[in-house]
C-alpha positions as CSV (number, residue, x, y, z in Angstrom):
1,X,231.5,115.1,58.0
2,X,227.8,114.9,58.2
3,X,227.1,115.6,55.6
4,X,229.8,113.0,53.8
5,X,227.6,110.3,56.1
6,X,224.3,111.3,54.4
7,X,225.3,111.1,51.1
8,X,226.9,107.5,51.7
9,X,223.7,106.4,53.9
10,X,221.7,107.7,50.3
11,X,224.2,106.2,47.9
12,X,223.7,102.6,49.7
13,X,220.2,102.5,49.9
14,X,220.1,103.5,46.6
15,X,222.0,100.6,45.4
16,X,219.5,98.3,47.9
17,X,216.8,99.3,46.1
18,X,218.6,99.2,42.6
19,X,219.7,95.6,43.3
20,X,216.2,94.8,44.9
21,X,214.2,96.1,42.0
22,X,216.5,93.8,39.6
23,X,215.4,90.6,41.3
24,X,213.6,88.5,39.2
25,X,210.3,87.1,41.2
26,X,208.6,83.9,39.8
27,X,204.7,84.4,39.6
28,X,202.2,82.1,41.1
29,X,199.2,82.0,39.5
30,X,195.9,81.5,41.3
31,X,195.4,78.0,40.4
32,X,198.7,77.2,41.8
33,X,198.1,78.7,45.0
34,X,196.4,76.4,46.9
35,X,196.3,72.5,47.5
36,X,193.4,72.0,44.9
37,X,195.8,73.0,42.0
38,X,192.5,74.1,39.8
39,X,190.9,77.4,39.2
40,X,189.5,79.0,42.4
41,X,186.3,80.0,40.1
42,X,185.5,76.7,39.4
43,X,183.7,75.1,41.8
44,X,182.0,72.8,39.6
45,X,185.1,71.2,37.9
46,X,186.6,70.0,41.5
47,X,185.9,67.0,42.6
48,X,187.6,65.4,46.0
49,X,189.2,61.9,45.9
50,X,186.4,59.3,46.5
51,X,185.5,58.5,50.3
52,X,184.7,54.7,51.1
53,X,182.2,54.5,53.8
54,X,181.7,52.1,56.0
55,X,178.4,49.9,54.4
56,X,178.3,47.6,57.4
57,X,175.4,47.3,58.9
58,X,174.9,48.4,62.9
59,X,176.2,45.4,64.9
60,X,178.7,43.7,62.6
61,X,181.3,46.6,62.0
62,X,184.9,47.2,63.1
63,X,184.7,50.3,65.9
64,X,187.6,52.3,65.7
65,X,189.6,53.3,69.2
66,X,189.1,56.6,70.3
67,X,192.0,59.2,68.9
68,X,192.1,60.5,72.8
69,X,190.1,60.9,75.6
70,X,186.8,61.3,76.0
71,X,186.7,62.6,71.9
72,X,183.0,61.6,70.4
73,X,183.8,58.7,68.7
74,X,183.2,57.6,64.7
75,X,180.1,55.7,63.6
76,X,181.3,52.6,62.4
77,X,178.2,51.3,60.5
78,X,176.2,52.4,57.1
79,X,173.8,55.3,58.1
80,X,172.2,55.2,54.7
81,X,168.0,55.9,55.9
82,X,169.1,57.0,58.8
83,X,169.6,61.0,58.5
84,X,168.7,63.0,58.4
85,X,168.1,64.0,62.2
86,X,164.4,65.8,62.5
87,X,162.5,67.1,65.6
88,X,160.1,64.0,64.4
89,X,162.6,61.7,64.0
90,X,165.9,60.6,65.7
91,X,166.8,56.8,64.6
92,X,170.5,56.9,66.4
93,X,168.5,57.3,69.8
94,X,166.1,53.9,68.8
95,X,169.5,52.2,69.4
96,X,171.7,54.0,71.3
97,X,169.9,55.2,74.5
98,X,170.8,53.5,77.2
99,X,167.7,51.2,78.2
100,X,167.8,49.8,74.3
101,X,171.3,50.1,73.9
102,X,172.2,46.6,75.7
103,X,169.1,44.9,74.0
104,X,170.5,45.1,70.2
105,X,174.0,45.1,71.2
106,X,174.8,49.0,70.6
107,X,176.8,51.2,72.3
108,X,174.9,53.3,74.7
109,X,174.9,57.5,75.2
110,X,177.5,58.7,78.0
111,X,176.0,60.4,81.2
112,X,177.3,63.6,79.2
113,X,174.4,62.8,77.2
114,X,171.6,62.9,79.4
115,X,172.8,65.9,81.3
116,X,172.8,69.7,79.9
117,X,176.0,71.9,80.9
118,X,173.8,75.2,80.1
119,X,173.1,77.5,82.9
120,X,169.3,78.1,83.2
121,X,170.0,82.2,82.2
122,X,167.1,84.7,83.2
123,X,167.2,88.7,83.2
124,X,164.8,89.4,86.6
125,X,164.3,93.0,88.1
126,X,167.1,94.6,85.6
127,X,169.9,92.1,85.9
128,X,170.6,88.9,84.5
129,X,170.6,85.7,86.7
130,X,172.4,82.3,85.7
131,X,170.6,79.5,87.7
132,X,169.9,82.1,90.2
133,X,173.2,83.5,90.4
134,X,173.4,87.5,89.3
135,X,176.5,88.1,86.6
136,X,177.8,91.0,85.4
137,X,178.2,89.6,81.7
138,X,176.2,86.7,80.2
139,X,179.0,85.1,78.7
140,X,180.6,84.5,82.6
141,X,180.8,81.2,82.9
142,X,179.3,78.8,85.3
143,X,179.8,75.2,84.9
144,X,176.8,73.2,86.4
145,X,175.3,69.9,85.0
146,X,171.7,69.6,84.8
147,X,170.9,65.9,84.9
148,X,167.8,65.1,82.7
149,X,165.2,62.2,82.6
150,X,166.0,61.3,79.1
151,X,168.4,63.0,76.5
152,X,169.2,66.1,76.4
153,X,168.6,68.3,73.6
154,X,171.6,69.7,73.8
155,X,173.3,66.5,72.1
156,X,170.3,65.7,69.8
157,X,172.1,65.8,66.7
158,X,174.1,63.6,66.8
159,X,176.3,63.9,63.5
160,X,177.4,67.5,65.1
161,X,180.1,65.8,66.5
162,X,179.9,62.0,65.3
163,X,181.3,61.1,61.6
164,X,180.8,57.7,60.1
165,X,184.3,56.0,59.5
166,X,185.5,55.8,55.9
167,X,188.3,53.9,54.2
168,X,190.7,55.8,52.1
169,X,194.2,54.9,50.9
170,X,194.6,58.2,49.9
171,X,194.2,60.4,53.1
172,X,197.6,61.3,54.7
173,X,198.3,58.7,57.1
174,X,198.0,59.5,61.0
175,X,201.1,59.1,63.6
176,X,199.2,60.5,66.3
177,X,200.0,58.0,69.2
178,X,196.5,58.1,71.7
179,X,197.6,58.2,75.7
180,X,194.5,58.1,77.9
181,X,194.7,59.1,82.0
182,X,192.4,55.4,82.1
183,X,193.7,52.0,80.9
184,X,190.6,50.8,81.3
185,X,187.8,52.3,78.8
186,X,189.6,55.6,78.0
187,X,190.0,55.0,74.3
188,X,185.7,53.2,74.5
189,X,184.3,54.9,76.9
190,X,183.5,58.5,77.8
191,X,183.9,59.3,81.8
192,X,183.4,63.7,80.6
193,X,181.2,64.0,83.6
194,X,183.6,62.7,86.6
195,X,186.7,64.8,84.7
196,X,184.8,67.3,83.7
197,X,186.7,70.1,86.0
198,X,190.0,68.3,85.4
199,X,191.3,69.8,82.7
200,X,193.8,68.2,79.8
């Protein structure tokens, strides 16, 4: 009876992997694979759909709303001469700091800005302090905010997290719907500093 079972259980997954084998499978080939639709190898004969920056100059552009809360926001004006960002040279921060800022009409830094959120991390008499706390691993994390006189280098490049704005009919359109925990000044302003320890 066993026996009977085994060759049955043998007999059907033969015919499995006889019927299997006889499926026809359509090949993809490689410039088919992705959303390029041209060779992977050539680099040099892609070219993406034209992006319309913004050529206004600072002052006299459109800002765009915030996408959600406290999210660095776009640069709505022509930045042509202005990057890039040295160590000599910084012309965002001619603007944009906040004792200028009100002056030529610009949007000033956040707080977040002139503060640092890095712990001061020393290694004294074998073990490794963070502002004068001992951990056990250097990547334990202690949230403390270092308010500084004037920006901090921590946000001096600015296009690490700011894009200017561009116009294009051909980007997929967005349907994401923005809800801020502030009516007033979420989708302008940043408050990172007073939510900071919040959480989303």
């Amino acid at each position: 009876m066993l026996k009977q079972k085994i060759v049955l259980f043998g007999l059907a997954l033969g015919a499995l992997i006889v019927t299997g084998c006889a499926v026809t499978q359509q090949a993809v080939s490689e410039d088919e694979m992705g959303l390029r639709q041209t060779s992977l190898y050539a680099e040099d004969k892609t070219t993406a759909d034209a992006t319309n920056y913004a050529k206004t100059a600072p002052g006299e552009s459109k800002v765009f709303a915030r996408s959600f809360e406290n999210v660095p926001p776009m640069i709505p004006h022509d930045v042509e001469g202005m990057l890039d960002i040295t160590k000599e040279m910084n012309m965002c921060m001619d603007c944009h700091m906040p004792a200028m800022a009100e002056a030529v009409a610009a949007t000033p830094v956040p707080a977040s800005h002139l503060a640092s959120f890095r712990p001061l991390t020393q290694y004294v008499g074998g073990e490794f302090k963070k502002d004068g706390k001992p951990v056990a691993n250097t990547s334990d994390i202690i949230v403390v905010v270092h308010e500084r006189e004037g920006l901090s280098m921590d946000r001096y490049t600015c296009t690490a997290c700011h894009a200017p704005q561009s116009d294009n009919a051909l980007i997929v359109p967005n349907r994401f719907t923005s809800v801020f925990r502030s009516e007033e000044g979420g989708a302008t302003s940043s408050n990172l500093l007073d939510v900071l320890n919040d959480g989303i």
